[in-house]
N, C-alpha and C positions, 0 to 999 in steps of 0.2 A: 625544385630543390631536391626532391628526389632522385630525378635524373641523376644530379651533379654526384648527389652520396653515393648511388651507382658504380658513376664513373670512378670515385676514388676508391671506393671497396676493391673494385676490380684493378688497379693498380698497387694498391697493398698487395693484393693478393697475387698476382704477377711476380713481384717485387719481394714477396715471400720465397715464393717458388723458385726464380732465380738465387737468391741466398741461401736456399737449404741444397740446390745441387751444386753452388761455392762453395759452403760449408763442407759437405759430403766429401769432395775432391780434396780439401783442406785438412780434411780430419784422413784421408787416406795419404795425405803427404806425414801428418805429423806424427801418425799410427810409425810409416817408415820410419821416421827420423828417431823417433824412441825407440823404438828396434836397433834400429846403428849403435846408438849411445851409452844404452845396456840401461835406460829408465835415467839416464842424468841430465837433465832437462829442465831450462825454464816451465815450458809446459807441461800441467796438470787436468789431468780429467774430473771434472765434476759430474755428479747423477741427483736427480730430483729425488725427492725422497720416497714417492708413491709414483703407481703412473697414473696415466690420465692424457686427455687432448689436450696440447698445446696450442694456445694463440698467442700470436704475437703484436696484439693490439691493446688495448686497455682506454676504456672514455673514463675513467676516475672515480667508477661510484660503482666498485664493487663489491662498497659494505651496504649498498642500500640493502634494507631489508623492510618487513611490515610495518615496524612503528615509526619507520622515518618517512613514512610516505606521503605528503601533504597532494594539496590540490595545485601548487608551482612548481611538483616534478612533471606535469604533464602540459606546462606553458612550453614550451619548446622538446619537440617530439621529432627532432632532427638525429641520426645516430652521427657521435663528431670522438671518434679513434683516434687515438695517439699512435702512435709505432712506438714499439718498444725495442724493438732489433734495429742495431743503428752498427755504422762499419768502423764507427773510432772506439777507444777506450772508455770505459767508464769508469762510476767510482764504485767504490765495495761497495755491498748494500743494495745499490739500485736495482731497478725492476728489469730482466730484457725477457720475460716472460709469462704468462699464466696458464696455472695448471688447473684445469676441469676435473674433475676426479668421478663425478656422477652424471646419472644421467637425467637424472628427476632436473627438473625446472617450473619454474611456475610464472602466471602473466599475474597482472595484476592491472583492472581497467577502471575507468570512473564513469557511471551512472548516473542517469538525473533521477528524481524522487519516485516517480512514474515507473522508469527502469527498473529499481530498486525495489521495488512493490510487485513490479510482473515474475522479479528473475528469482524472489525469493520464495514460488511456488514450486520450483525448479531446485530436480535432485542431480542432472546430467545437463548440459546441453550440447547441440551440433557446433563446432568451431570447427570454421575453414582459416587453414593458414594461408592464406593469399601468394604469398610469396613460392611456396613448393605446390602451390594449388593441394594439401593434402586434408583430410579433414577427419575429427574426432572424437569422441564423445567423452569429456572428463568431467570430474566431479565438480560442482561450482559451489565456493563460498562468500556469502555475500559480512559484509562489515562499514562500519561509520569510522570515519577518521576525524575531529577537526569540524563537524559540521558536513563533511562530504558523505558523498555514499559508492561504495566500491565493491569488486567482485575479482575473487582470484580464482582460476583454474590450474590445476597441477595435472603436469603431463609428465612420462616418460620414456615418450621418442621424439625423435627430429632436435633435440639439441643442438649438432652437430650443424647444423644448418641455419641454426641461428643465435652460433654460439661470439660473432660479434658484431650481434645487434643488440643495442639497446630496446628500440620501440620496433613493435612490429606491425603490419596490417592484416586484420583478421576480422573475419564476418563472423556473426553468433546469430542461432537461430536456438532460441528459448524454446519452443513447442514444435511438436509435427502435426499442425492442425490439415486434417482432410476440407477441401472443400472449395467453392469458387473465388479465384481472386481478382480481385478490384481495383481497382485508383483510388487512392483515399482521400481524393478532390471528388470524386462525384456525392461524395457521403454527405446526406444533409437531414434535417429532423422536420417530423410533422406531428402533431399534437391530435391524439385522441382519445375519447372516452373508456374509461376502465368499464368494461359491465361483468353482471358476474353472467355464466354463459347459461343456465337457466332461461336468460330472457334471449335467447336465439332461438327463433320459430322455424319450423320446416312448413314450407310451404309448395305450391303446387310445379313452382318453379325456381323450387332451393332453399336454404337459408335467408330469412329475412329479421327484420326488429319490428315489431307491430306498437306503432306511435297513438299517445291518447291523445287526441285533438278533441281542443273543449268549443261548444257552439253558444252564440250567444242568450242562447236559451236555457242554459244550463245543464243540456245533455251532453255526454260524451260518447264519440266515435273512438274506435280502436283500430287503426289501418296503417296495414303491412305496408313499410317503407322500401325501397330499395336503395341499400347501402354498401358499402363494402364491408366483411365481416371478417377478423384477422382472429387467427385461436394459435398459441405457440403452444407445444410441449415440450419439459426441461427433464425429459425424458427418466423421470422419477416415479416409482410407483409405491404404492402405499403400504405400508406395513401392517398385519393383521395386529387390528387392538389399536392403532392410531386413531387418532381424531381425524375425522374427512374434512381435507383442505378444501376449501371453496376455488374452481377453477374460474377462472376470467377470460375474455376477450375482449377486442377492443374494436369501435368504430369510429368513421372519422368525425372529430369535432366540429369542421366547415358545414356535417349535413345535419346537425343539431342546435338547436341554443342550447345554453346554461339553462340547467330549471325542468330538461322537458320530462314528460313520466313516457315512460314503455312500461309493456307487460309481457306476460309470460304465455296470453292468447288472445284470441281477439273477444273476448269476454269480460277482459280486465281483472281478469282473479289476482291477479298480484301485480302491482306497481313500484317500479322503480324509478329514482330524479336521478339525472345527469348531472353530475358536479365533478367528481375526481377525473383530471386527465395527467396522458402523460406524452411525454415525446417517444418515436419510436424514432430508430432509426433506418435511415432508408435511400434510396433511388430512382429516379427518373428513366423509367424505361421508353424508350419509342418504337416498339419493334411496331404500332398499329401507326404508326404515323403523328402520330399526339403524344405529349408527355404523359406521363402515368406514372402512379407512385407508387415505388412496388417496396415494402419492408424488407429489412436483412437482419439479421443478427449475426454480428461479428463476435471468432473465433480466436481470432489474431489480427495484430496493426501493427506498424511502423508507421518513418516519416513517410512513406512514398505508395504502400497500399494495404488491402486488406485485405484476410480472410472471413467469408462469411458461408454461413451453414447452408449446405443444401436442406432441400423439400420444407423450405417454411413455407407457411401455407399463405398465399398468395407473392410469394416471393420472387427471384430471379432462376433461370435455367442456366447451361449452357448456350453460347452463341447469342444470346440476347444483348440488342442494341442497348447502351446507358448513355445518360449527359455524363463528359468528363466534369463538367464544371454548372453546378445547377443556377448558380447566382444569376447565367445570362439568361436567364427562363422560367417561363413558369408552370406551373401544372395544366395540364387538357390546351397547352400551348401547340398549336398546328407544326409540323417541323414540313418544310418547304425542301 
């Protein structure tokens, strides 16, 4: 459909251009002919009242404006020009013109609720006009219409270029998140234990969790597990005179039950039970040959990928192999 609007634009526009150098030659015939005459003439000169760019196109809704903007101005997103320059008579009144006078413009787009929520963190964003490949940073305002949700940007260049289009195509990039980006198909979640990070032991060969194993005699062991230990920083630091926030980490839920106690040595001076979990989000790395779970915390998403933070701690690098699609696989799975 595109194509086709293409093709007709371009012959409007052809078709313009032809008629204003018949015109032009027209108007130097009739310039002469009032000269011979001494001004006594059927023909008369008319001038617009302001200036401004001329087009000689018109689709019929050039009083849209914000409040008449519903959600069935955007069911057909075809631009469909009338020609308003035509080579017979017309009647008084009628349109053979429109005058631009400015240059300010504004888009006006529609959001889903998600959308609506991310964009309204958002004082600027990057739009690329697709069409002139140009790209720009205007101010966005978001608003509800009718149950929908919508976002205008007001700009004051390029006009001129797309002064007869209706719809236009244009990319928006809401944030300029640094960092590695992903398929937002290998994204999948895994479920682990909130601890507070207190019960993270240093030991001879790292960080470990020291597990209380009860015997049937009623004595209890305290012995260093080996697990994986995930710690994020939301890189906030404490303000003098605040109350100290209790930092957390988390381990994976598969190498625990519900119920179990850790400590904080292997002496058991303080115990903690394993109940609160949460999902993290994450990936399937293979770089050793096996799938492995590696955590991400995303920065930015769309439908097609992500941004997610560098140096989380046990997370992804550069160059590192991912499952595009985790559903056909499954963890410490061999890849052949």
């Amino acid at each position: 459909m595109s194509n086709f609007g293409e093709t007709y634009n371009f012959k409007y526009n052809l078709d313009n251009t032809i008629s204003e150098l018949t015109n032009a030659r027209l108007l130097d015939n009739v310039t002469k002919i009032l000269k011979e005459q001494g001004g006594e003439s059927s023909f008369q000169f008319g001038s617009a009242g302001e200036s401004g760019i001329v087009s000689y196109t018109s689709d019929g809704l050039e009083n849209l404006d914000m409040n008449t903007i519903t959600a069935k101005t955007f069911e057909n997103t075809s631009d469909d020009p009338k020609q308003l320059r035509k080579t017979e008579s017309v009647k008084a009144g009628s349109p053979i013109y429109r005058l631009v006078t400015n240059e300010s413009w504004s888009v006006v787009f529609p959001l889903s609720k998600e959308q609506f929520k991310n964009i309204q963190q958002e004082k600027t964003v990057t739009v690329t006009l697709k069409k002139i490949q140009a790209k720009v940073t205007p101010q966005v305002t978001t608003f509800t219409m009718d149950g929908g949700y919508y976002a205008r940007i007001d700009l004051k260049r390029y006009m001129i270029q797309y002064i007869n289009n209706r719809y236009l195509d244009l990319e928006i990039k809401m944030n300029d998140e640094a960092g590695l980006k992903i398929p937002k198909s290998s994204i999948l979640q895994k479920e682990f234990y909130k601890i507070p990070v207190d019960y993270v032991v240093t030991g001879q060969s790292g960080d470990t969790i020291v597990k209380a194993v009860y015997k049937k005699n009623g004595s209890v062991d305290y012995e260093p597990c080996d697990t994986t230990i995930l710690s994020f920083d939301d890189g906030t630091s404490q303000a003098e005179g605040e109350e100290k926030k209790e930092k957390y980490c988390y381990i994976p839920a598969d190498d625990f039950k519900a119920g179990t106690e850790i400590s904080t040595d292997t002496l058991g001076s303080s115990l903690f039970r394993l109940s609160e979990t949460e999902k993290l989000d994450g990936v399937y790395c293979c770089n050793k040959g096996y799938c492995e779970f590696r955590p991400v915390e995303i920065s930015y998403q769309n439908n097609e990928y992500c941004i997610i933070k560098k140096n989380t701690s046990g997370g992804l690098s550069a160059y590192d192999h991912i499952i595009l699609d985790p559903k056909v696989i499954r963890e410490d799975d061999i890849i052949y």
